[in-house]
C-alpha positions as CSV (number, residue, x, y, z in Angstrom):
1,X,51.5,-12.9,39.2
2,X,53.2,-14.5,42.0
3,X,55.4,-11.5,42.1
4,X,52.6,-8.9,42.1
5,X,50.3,-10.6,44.8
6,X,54.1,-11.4,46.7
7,X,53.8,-8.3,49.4
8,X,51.2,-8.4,51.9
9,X,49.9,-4.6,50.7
10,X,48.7,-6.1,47.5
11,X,47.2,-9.0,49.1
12,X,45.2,-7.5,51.9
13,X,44.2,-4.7,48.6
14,X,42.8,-7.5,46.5
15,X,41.2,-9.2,49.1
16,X,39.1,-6.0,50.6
17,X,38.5,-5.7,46.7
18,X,37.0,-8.8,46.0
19,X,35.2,-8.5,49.8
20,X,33.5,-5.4,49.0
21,X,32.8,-6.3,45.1
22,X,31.1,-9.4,45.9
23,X,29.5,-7.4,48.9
24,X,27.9,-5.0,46.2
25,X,27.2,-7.1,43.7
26,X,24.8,-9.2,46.5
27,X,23.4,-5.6,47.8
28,X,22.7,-4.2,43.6
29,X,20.9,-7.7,43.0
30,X,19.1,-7.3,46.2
31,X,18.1,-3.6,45.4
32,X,17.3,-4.3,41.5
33,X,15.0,-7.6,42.6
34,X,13.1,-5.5,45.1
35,X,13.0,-2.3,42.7
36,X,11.4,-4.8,40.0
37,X,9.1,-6.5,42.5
38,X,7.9,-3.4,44.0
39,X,6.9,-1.7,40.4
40,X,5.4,-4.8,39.3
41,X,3.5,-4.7,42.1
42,X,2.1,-1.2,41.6
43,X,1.5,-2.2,38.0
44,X,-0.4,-5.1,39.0
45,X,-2.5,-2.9,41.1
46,X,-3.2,-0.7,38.7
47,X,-4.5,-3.2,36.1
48,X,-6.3,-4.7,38.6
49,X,-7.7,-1.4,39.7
50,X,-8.7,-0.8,35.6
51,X,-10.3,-4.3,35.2
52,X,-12.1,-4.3,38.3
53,X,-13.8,-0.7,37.2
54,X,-14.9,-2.4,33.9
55,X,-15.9,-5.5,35.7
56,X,-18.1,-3.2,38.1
57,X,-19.6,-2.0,34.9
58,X,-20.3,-4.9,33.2
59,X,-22.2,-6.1,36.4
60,X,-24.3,-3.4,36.5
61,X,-25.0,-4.2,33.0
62,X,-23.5,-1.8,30.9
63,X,-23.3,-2.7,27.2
64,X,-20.2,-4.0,26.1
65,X,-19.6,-0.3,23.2
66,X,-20.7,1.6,26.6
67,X,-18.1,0.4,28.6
68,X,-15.8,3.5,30.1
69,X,-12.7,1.7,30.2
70,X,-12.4,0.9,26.6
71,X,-11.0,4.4,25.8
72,X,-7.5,3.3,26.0
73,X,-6.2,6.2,28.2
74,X,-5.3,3.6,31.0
75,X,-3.9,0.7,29.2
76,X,-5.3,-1.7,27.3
77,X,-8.8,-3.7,28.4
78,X,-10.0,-7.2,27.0
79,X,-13.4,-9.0,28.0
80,X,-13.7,-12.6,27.0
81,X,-17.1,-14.5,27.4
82,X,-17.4,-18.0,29.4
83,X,-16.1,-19.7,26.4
84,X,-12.8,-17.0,26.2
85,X,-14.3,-15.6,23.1
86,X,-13.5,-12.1,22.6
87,X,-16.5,-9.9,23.6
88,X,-15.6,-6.3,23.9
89,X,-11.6,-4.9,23.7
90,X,-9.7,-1.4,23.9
91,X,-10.3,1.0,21.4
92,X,-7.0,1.1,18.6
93,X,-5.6,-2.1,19.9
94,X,-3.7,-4.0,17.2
95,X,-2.0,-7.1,18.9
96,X,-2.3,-8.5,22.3
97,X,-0.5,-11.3,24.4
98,X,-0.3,-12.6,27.9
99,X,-4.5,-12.9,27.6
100,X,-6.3,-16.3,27.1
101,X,-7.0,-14.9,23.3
102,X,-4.6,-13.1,21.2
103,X,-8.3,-11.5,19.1
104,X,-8.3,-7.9,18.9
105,X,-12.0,-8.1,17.2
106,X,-15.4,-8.6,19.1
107,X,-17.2,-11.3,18.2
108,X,-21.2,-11.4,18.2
109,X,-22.7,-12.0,21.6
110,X,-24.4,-15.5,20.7
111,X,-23.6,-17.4,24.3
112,X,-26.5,-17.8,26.7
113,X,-25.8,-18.0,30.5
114,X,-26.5,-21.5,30.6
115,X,-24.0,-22.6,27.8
116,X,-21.1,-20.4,29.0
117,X,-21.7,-22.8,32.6
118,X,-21.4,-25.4,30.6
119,X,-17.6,-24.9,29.4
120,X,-17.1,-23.3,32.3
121,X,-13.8,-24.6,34.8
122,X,-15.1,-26.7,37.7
123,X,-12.8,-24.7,40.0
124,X,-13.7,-21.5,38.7
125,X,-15.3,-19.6,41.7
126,X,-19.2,-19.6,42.3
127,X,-20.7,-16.3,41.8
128,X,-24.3,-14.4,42.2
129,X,-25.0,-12.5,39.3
130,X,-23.6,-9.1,39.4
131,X,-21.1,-10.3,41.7
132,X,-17.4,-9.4,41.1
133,X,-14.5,-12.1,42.1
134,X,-12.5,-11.1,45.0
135,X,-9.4,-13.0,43.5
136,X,-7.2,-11.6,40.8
137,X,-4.3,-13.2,38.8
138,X,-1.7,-11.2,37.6
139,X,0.1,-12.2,33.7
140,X,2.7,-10.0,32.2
141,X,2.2,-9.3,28.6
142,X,2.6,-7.1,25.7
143,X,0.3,-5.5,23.7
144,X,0.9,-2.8,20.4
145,X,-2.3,0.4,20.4
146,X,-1.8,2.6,18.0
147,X,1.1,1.0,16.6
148,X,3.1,1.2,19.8
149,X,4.3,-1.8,21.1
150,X,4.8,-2.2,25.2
151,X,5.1,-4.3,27.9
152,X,2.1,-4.9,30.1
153,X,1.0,-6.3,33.8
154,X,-2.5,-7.8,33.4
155,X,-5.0,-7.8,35.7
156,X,-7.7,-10.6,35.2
157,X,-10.9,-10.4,37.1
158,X,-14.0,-12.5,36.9
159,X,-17.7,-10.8,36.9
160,X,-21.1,-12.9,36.6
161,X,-23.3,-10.6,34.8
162,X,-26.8,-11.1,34.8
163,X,-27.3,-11.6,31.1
164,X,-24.6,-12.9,30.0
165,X,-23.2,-15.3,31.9
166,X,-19.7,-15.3,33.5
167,X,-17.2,-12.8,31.8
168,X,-13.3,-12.3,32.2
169,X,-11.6,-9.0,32.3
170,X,-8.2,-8.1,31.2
171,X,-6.5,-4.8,31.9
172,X,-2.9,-4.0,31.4
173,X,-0.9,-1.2,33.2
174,X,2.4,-0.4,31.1
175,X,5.9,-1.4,32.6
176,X,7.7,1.0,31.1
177,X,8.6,3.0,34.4
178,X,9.6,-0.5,35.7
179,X,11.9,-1.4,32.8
180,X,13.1,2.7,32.9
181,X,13.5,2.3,36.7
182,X,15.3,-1.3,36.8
183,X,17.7,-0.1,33.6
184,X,19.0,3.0,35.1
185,X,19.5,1.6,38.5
186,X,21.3,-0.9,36.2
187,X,23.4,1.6,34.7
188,X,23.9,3.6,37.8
189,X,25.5,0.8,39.6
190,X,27.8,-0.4,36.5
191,X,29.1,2.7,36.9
192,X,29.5,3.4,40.1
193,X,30.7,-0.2,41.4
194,X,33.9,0.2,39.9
195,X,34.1,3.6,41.1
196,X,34.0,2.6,44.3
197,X,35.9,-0.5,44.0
198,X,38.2,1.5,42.4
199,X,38.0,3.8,46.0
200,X,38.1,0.9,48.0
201,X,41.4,-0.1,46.6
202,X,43.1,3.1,46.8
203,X,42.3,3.7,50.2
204,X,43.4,0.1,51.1
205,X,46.4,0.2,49.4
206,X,47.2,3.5,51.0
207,X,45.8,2.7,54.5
208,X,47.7,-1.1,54.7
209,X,50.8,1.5,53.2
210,X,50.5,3.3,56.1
211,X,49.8,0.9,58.7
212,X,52.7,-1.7,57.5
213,X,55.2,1.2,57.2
214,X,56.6,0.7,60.8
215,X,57.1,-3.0,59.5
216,X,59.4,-2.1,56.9
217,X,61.4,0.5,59.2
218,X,61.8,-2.7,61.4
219,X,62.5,-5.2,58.2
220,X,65.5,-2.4,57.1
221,X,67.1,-1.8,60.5
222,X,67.4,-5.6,61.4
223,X,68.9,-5.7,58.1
224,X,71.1,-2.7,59.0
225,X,71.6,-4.8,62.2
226,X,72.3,-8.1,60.7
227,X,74.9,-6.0,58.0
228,X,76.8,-4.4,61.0
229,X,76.6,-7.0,63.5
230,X,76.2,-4.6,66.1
231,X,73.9,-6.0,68.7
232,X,73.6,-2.9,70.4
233,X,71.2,-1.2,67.8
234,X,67.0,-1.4,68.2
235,X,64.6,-1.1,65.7
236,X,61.9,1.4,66.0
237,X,59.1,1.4,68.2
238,X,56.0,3.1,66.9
239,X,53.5,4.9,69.8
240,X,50.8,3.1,68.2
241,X,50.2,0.4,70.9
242,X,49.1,-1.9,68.2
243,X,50.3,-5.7,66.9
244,X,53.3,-3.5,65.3
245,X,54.1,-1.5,68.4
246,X,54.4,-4.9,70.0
247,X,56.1,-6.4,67.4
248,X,58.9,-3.8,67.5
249,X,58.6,-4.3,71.2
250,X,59.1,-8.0,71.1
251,X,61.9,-7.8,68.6
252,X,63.8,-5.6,70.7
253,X,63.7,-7.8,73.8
254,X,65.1,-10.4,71.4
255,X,68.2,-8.6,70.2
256,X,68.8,-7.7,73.8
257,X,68.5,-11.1,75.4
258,X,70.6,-11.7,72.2
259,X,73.2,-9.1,72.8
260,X,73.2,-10.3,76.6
261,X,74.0,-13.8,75.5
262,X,76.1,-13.0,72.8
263,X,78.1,-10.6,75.2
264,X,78.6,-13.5,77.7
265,X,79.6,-15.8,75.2
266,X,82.5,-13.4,74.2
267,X,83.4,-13.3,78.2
268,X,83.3,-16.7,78.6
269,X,85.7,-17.8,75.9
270,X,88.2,-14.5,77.2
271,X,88.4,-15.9,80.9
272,X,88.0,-19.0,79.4
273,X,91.6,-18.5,77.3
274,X,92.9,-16.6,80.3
275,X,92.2,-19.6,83.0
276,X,93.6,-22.5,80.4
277,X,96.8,-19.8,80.2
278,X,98.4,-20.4,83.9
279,X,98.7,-24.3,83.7
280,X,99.2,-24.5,80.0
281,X,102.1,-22.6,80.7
282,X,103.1,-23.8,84.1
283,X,102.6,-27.3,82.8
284,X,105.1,-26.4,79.9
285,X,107.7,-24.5,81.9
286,X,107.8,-27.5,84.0
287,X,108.5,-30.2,80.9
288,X,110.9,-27.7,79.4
289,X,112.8,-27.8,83.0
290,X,112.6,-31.1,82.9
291,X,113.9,-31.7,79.6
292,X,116.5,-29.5,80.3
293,X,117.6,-31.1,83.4
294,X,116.1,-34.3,84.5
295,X,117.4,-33.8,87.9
296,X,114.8,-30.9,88.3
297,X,111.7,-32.3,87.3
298,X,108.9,-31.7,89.7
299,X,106.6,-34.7,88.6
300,X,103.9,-34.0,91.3
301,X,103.4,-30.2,90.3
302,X,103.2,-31.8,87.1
303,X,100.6,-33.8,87.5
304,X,98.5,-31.5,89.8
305,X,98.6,-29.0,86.6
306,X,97.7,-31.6,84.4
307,X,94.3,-32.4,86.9
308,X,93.5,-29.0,87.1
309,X,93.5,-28.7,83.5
310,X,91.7,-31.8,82.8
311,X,89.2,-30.1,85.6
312,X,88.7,-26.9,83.9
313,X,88.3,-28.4,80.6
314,X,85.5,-30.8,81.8
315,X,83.8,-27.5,83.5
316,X,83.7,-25.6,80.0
317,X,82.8,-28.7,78.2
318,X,79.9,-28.8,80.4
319,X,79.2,-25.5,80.1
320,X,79.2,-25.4,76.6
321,X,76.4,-28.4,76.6
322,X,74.5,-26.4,79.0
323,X,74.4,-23.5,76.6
324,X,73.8,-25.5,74.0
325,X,70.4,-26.7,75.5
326,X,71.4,-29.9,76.6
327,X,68.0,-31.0,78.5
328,X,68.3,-33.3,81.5
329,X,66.5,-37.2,81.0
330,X,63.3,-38.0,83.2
331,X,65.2,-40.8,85.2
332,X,64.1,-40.2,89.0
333,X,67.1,-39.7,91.1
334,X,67.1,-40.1,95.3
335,X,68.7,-36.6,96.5
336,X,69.2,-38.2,100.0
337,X,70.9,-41.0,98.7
338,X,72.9,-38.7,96.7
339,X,73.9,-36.7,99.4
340,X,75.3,-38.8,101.1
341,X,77.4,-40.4,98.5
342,X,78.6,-37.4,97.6
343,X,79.4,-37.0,101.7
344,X,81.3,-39.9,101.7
345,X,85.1,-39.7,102.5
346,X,84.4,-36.2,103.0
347,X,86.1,-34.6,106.5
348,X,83.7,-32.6,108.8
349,X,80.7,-33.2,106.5
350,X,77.5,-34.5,108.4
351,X,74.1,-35.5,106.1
352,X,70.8,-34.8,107.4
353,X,68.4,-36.3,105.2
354,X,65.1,-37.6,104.3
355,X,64.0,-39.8,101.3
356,X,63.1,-37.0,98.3
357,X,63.0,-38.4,94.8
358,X,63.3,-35.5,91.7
359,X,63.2,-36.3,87.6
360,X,66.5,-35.5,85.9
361,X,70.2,-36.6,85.8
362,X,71.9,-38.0,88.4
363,X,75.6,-37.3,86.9
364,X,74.3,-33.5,86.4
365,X,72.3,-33.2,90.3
366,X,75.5,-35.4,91.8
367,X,78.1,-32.9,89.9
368,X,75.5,-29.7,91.9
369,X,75.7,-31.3,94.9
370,X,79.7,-32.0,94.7
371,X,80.7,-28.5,93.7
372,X,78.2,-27.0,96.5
373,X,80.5,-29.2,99.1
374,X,83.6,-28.2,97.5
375,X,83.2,-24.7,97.8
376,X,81.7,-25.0,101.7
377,X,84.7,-26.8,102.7
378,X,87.1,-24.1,101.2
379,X,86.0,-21.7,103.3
380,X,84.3,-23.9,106.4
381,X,86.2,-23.3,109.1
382,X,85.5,-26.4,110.7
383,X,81.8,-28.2,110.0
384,X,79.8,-28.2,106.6
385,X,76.4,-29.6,106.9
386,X,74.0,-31.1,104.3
387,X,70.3,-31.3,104.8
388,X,67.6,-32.8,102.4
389,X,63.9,-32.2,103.1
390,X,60.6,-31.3,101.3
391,X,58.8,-28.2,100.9
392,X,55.4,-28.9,99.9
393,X,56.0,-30.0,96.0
394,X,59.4,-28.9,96.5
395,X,62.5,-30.8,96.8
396,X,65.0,-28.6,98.9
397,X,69.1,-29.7,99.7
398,X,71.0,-26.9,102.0
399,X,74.2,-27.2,101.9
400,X,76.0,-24.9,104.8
401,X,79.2,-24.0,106.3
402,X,80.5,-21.9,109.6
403,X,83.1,-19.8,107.4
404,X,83.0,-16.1,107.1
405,X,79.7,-16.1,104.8
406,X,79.2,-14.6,101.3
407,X,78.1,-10.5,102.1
408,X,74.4,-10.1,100.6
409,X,75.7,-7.5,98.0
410,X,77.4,-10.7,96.5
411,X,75.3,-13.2,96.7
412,X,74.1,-13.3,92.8
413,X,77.6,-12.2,91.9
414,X,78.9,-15.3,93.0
415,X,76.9,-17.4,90.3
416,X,78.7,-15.8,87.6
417,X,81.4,-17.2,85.9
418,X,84.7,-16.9,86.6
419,X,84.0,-15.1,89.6
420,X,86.4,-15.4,93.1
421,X,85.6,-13.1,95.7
422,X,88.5,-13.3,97.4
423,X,91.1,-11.8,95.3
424,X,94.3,-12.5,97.3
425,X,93.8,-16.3,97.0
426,X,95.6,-18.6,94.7
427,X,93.7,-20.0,92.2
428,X,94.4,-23.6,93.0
429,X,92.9,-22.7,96.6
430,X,89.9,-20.8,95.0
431,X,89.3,-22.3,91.4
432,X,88.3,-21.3,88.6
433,X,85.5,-19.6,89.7
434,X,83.1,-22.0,87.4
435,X,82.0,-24.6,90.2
436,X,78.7,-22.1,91.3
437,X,78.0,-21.3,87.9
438,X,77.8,-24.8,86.4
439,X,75.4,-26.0,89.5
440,X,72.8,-23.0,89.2
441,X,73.0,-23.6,85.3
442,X,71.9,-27.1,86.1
443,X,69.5,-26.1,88.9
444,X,67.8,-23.9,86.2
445,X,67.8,-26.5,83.4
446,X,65.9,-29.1,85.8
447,X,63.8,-26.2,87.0
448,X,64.9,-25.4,90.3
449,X,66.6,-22.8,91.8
450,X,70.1,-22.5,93.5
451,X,70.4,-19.3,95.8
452,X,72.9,-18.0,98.5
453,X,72.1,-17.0,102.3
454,X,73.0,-16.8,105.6
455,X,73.1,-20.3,107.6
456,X,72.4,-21.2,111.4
457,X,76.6,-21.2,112.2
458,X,76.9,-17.8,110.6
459,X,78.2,-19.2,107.5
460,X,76.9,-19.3,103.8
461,X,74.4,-21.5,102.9
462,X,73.0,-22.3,99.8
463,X,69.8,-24.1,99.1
464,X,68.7,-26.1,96.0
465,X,65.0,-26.3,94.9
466,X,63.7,-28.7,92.8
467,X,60.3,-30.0,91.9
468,X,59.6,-33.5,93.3
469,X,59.1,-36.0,90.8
């Protein structure tokens, strides 16, 4: 069962089933109540509009075998006396129910006016003689004429007659039609209900079919995708412009931010293994030399390779956290005070500052900070200036020197990794390339910004923006 009810077709098909069944099965009890009440109610009027007729005629004092409504023809008619004895009945009637007296036989008129008053109902409504009650009340019945049994609607309506006393008359319109009526609208809709359940279904199931087949082109080519590996590849985008449409949409965003990321990660582990290369083997040339011949052992270009690799490997550690997700703490960090430590000991670095406090990590903002006055005084000619201010709800730290300047075509360029504009450098002048990269990365992970411009000396300058804490 699990199994069958498992896709989301056969769900959405049993439940616009089971919608629409118990929708018509509300609507046929509906229509079959107010069918019935509406031919009971015609019935009723016509039993009443029988007894009424003979009640007219027994007030104007017809004798009880010269009553017109005794015939049969419209159902069958009773007349009890004040003391419900049976006075006067339908011609060929055999058995009668729903009446106040189950006698299909007159009795002798004995009752005077006076006694039938006297077993009469307190409640029973005051009348002249030959007045008719305006009130009727309605019984349902059965009654056999002829020997045909049937169900009847009575009519009962009172009559004072002028000689003898207060009489009750019963007439009974036949409920056949009604019973016909309700049964075949019955039958009609046991029938057709499942016939159009049975429609409802099919055009569900084929509809949802339909409508969910994008879904499984987009199930089978991330499949195809996730098989191959190649990141390249989109699913299908139907021209619906529907929750599918965006779906496909959505999904295809993913596998390119996906692809983007995936792409870099492959870049970043290739200049990675090509910038732990040079010193690796710079580093073991010189031990080799060394052992070797002692006499030739250059300790201090030892050492500086051995810094330079200890610096590039706490860069791609650090990167690696970054990528990871590594969120920064709330701890509210001074970026004046930070400034200026970071400043310190520094040549032709001046700090202009004012007291600005941000939420994050002081190690991650310091190590921002330290590679932005790293790379100004590599290519400062002379001055490298720090400034710390506010900005509204903005924290903002310029850092800027009076070098040559980055040219605007390569001011994002320079945030990528591994990147060194100027190619006739050494690398131990110009790094690894990593220091920019590493401080936007943390910029964007406290939720600031780190861009490149032009500064006041000609220079580049690059500001940091952070939100105050």
């Amino acid at each position: 069962m699990r199994r069958l009810f498992g896709s989301v077709r056969a769900r959405a098909t049993l439940g616009a089933t089971l919608v629409v069944a118990v929708a018509l099965v509300a609507a046929g009890a509906a229509v079959l109540l107010s069918l019935k009440s509406n031919l009971m109610g015609e019935a009723g009027t016509r039993a009443e509009r029988s007894a009424r007729a003979v009640a007219a005629e027994l007030a104007a004092g017809r004798p009880y075998d010269k009553l017109s409504g005794l015939d049969g023809d419209d159902g069958p008619v009773q007349v009890l006396d004040g003391k419900k004895r049976v006075v006067a009945v339908s011609e060929d009637l055999e058995k009668i129910s729903g009446t106040d007296s189950d006698r299909v036989k007159p009795l002798p008129p004995v009752a005077a006016k006076g006694d039938d008053d006297d077993d009469s109902d307190d409640h029973e409504e005051s009348l002249e003689p030959g007045e008719i009650a305006g009130e009727s009340t309605f019984r349902n019945g059965s009654a056999t004429i002829d020997g045909e049994t049937e169900d009847y609607r009575f009519a009962a309506v009172e009559v004072e007659a002028h000689d003898r006393g207060r009489l009750k008359v019963y007439a009974g319109a036949p409920l056949a039609a009604e019973h016909g009526a309700v049964q075949s609208a019955t039958t009609v809709m046991l029938i057709g209900f499942p016939l159009l359940l049975g429609v409802v279904a099919g055009v569900t199931w084929l509809v949802t079919r339909r409508a969910l087949r994008p879904v499984e082109g987009i199930r089978s080519e991330m499949a195809a995708i996730t098989a191959s590996q190649d990141l390249a590849r989109r699913v299908p985008e139907p021209q619906t412009h529907d929750e599918v449409a965006r779906l496909a949409l959505t999904t295809n965003e993913t596998l390119a931010a996906l692809e983007t990321s995936v792409e870099r990660q492959r870049r970043f582990v290739a200049d990675a293994s090509h910038e732990l290369r040079s010193p690796i083997a710079s580093l073991r040339t010189q031990l080799e030399v060394a052992a070797a011949h002692p006499e030739l052992l250059d300790l201090d270009g030892a050492v500086e390779d051995t810094v330079r690799l200890q610096r590039l490997a706490a860069d791609l550690l650090l990167l690696a956290r970054l990528d990871a997700g590594e969120r920064p703490n709330d701890a509210k960090v001074d970026l004046a005070g930070l400034a200026r430590e970071e400043a310190e000991g520094r040549t032709g670095v001046t700090v202009d500052a004012e007291p600005v406090k941000v939420a994050g990590s002081r190690g991650q903002l310091g190590r921002v900070l330290a590679n932005l006055l790293d790379n100004a005084q590599r290519h400062a000619r002379s001055a490298v200036t720090v400034s710390v201010r506010r900005e509204g709800d903005l924290a903002v730290v310029g850092v800027a020197d009076d070098g040559d300047g980055v040219p605007e075509a390569d001011r994002e360029r320079i945030f990528e990794r591994f990147v060194r504009l100027d190619a006739a450098r050494s690398r131990d002048d110009g790094g690894a390339g990593l220091g920019l990269a590493i401080a936007r990365d943390v910029a964007v992970r406290h939720g600031g910004t780190l861009t490149a411009g032009q500064g006041p000396a000609g220079g580049a300058l690059f500001e940091l923006r952070l939100p105050l804490a």
